[in-house]
Residue, then its C-alpha position, 0 to 999 in steps of 0.5 A: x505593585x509599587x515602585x518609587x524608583x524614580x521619586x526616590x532617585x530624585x529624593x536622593x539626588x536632591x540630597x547631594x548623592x553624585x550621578x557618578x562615583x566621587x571620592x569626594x562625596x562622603x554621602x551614602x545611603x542604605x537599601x534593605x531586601x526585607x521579608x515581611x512576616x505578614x507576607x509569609x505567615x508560614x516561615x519562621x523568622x517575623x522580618x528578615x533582612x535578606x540583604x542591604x546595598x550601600x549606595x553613593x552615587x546614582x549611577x550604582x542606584x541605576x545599576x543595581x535596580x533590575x537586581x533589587x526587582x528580580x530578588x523582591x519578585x522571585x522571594x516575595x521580598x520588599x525593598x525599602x530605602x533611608x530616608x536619611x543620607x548618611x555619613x561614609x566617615x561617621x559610619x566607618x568612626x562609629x564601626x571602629x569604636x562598636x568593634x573596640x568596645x565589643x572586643x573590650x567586653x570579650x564580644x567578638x561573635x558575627x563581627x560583620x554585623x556590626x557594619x550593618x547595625x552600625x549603618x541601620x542605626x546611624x542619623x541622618x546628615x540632615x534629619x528627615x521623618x517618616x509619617x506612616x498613614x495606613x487608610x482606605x480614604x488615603x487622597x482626602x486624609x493626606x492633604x488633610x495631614x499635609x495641611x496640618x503639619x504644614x500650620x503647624x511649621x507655619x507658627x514655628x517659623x522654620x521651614x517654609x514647607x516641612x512635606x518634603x515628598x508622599x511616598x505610596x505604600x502597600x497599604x497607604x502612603x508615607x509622608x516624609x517631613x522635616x521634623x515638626x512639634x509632635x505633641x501639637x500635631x497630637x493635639x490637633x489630630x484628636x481635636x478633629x477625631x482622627x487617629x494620629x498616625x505614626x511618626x518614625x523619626x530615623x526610619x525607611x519608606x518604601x522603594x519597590x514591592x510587588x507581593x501577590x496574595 
């Protein structure tokens, strides 16, 4: 089992989402119930987003957890959360000009996906990267990583830290990053013989699953 409910209500608080609703907060961010295909081998569908909350402010975040574990235990489901905290106006601007541009190109089928997609696609107010490390020696190679994102930021003179937080996986963990020079952390990586993992720019981490196999 893994649950990062309480680092991930602290990684959004800190972000600016409210203890209780106010209208004056545009922030949002977004929660998907997904069924990874590699945990039902037998069904159909790859990945399936089996639903998705709009969160703005923690006391919903808090309300809706009991729910989030109950559906992700009783259909085998993970729930993975946004890195990125996004923008209630630009969501509703952008949803408006996907809605004007489908009905202009004669597209009016499933029109409630657009919301979602617009959603899932959307950039974060202050831009957050995932790295994705799936290892069997996780403890020793996270620091390493750390450390070379870490010099790398250094001799860019930008952020004083660019880790902003480990998140634990199923397989591993995430490192969630300011964004750094890729190319370099490339070079570096295949200079000690380590197999760069994968850097996902506008991405989710991993909230709460508890798959049995």
């Amino acid at each position: 089992m893994t649950d990062n409910f309480d680092a991930i209500r602290k990684y959004v608080e800190e972000l600016g989402i409210p203890q209780q609703y106010d209208t004056r907060c545009d922030l949002y961010f977004d929660i998907q119930l997904i069924r990874r295909g590699k945990d039902h081998p037998g069904l159909p569908a790859a990945n399936y987003t089996f639903k998705t909350y709009y969160i703005d402010c923690l006391d919903n975040f808090n309300k809706y957890k009991e729910e989030i574990i109950k559906c992700c235990e009783m259909f085998g489901l993970r729930a993975y959360v946004a890195v990125n905290v996004k923008s209630k106006y630009k969501a509703c601007l952008e949803t408006i000009q996907k809605y004007a541009y489908n009905l202009t190109n004669g597209e009016s089928r499933k029109p409630w996906r657009v919301f979602a997609s617009v959603c899932g696609g959307q950039d974060g107010e202050e831009k957050r990267w995932v790295v994705d490390c799936d290892c069997d020696d996780c403890d020793n190679l996270e620091t390493y990583l750390q450390n070379i994102i870490s010099s790398i930021r250094e001799c860019e003179s930008s952020y004083d830290d660019p880790i902003v937080m480990t998140i634990p996986t199923r397989s591993g963990y995430h490192i969630i990053t300011h964004p750094f020079n890729i190319n370099r952390f490339k070079k570096i990586c295949d200079a000690k013989s380590i197999t760069p993992p994968e850097i996902k720019k506008n991405h989710i981490t991993l909230l709460y699953e508890n798959i049995t196999k």
